[in-house]
LUMVEXKE-368392 format. One record per atom (N, C-alpha, C): residue in three letters; x, y, z. Coordinates in pm, whole numbers, padded with zeros to 5 digits, always signed. Atoms other than C-alpha are relative to their C-alpha. Example, Ala and Ser with C-alpha at 12.3 -4.5 7.8 and 13.67 -1.06 7.14 Angstrom:
REM LUMVEXKE-368392
ALA+00089-00119+00000ALA+01230-00450+00780ALA+00090+00120+00000SER-00082-00119-00006SER+01367-00106+00714SER-00077+00109+00073
//
This chain:
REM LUMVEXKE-368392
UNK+00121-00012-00077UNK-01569+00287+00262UNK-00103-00096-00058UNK+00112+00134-00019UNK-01852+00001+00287UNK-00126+00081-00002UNK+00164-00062-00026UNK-02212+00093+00239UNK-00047-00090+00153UNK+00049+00024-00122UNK-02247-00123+00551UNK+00095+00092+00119UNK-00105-00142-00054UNK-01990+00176+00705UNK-00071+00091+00050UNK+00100-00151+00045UNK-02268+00395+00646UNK-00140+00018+00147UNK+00116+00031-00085UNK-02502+00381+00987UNK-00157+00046-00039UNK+00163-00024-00002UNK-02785+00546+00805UNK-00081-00074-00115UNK+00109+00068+00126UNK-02878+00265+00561UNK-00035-00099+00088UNK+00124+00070-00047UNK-03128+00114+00786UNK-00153-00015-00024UNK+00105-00004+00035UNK-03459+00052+00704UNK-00095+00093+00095UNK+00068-00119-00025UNK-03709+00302+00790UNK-00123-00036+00050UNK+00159+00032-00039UNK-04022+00075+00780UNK-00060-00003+00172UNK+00056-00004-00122UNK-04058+00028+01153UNK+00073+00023+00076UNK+00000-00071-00089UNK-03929+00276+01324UNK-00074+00087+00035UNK+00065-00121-00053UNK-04060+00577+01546UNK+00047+00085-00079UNK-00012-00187+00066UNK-04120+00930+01387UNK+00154+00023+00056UNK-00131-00044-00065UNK-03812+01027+01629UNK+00100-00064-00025UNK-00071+00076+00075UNK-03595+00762+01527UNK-00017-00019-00182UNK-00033-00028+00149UNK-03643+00810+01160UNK+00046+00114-00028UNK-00067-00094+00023UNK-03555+01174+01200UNK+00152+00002+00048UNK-00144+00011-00064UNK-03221+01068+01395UNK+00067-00081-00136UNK-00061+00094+00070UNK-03179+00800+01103UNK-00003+00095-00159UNK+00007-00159+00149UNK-03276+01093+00809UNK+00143+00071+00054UNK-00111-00106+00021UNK-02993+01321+00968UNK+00137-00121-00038UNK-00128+00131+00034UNK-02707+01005+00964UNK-00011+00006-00136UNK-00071+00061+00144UNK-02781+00937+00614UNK+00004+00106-00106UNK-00020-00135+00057UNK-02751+01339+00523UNK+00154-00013+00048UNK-00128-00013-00023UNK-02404+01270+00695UNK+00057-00065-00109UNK-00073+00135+00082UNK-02341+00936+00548UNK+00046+00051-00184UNK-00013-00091+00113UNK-02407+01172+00220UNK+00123+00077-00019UNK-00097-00118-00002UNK-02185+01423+00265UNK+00158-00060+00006UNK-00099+00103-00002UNK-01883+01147+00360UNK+00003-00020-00159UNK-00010+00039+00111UNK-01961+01006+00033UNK+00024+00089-00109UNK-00022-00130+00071UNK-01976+01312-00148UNK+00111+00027+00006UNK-00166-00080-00027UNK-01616+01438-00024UNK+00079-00141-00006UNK-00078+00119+00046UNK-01476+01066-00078UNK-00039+00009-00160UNK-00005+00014+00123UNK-01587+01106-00442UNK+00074+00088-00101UNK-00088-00144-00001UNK-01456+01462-00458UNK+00145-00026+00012UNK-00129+00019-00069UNK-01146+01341-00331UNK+00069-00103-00101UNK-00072+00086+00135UNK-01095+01048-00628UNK+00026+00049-00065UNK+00015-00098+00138UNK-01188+01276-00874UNK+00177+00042-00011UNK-00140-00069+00007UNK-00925+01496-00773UNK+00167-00063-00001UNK-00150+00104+00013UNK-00677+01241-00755UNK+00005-00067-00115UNK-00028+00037+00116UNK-00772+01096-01067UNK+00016+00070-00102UNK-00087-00091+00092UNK-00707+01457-01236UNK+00122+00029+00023UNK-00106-00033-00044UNK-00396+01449-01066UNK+00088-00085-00091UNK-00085+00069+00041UNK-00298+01139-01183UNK+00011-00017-00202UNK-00029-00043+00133UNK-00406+01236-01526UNK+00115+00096-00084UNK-00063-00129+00040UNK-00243+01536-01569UNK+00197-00076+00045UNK-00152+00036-00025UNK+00096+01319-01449UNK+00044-00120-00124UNK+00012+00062+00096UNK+00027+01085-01706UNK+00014+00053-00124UNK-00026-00107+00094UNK+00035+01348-01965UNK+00127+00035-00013UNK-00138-00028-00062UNK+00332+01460-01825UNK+00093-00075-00052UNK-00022+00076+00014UNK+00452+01136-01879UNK+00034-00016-00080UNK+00024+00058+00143UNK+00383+01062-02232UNK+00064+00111-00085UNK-00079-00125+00129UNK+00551+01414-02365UNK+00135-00012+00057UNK-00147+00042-00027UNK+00850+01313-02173UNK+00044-00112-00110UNK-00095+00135+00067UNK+00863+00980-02329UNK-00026+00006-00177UNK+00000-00041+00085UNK+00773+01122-02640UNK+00119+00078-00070UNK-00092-00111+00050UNK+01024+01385-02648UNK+00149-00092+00011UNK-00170+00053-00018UNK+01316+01137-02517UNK-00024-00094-00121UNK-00016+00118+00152UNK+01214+00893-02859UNK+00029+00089-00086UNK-00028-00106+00154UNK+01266+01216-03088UNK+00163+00041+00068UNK-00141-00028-00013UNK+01612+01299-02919UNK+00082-00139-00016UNK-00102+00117+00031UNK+01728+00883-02941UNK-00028+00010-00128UNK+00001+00044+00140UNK+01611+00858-03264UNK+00091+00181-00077UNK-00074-00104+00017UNK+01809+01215-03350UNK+00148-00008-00022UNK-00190+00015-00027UNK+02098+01115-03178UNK+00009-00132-00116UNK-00047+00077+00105UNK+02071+00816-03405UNK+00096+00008-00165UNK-00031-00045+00164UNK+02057+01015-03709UNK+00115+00023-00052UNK-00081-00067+00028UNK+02326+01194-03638UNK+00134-00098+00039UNK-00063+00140+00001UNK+02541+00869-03540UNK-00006-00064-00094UNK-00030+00030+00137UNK+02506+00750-03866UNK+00050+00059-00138UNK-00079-00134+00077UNK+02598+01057-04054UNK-00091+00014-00108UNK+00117-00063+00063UNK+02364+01208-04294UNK-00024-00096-00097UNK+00075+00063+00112UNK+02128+01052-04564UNK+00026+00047-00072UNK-00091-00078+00133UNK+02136+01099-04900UNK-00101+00105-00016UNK+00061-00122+00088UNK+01837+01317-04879UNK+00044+00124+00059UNK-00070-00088-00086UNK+02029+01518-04631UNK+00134+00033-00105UNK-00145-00053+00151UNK+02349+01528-04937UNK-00059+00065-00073UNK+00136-00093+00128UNK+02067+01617-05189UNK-00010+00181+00038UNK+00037-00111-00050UNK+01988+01897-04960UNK+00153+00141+00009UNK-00087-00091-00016UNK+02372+02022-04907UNK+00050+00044-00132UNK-00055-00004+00148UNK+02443+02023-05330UNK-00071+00141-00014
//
């Protein structure tokens, strides 16, 4: 959405009383548009947070199971022998 989108950002200086109250209610609309388009990012940018999160404990959790499976593909350390004596 364009602020030139918006029909009630017209100037005010010289119009009629009656035409500034027609051009006052438009830019209580034009408001309210904007308002529920900002509402509407928001919520999509906690969406896309919260998937992002999501994200990062996945790829977190799959580096602690390769590096695991590594461990255990190499066959124990010595502080892992230390530990079975």
């Amino acid at each position: 959405m364009k602020v030139k989108e918006l029909s009630g950002m017209q100037s005010l200086k010289h119009l009629p009383q009656e035409e500034r109250e027609k051009v006052g209610l438009q830019r209580r609309k034009d408001l309210e548009l904007l308002y529920d388009k900002i509402r509407n990012l928001k919520s999509r940018l906690e969406r896309k947070e919260e998937m992002l999160k999501d994200y990062e404990a996945g790829m977190e959790q799959l580096r602690y199971r390769k590096a695991r499976r590594l461990l255990l593909a190499t066959g124990p350390s010595e502080t892992e022998s230390w530990d079975a004596k």
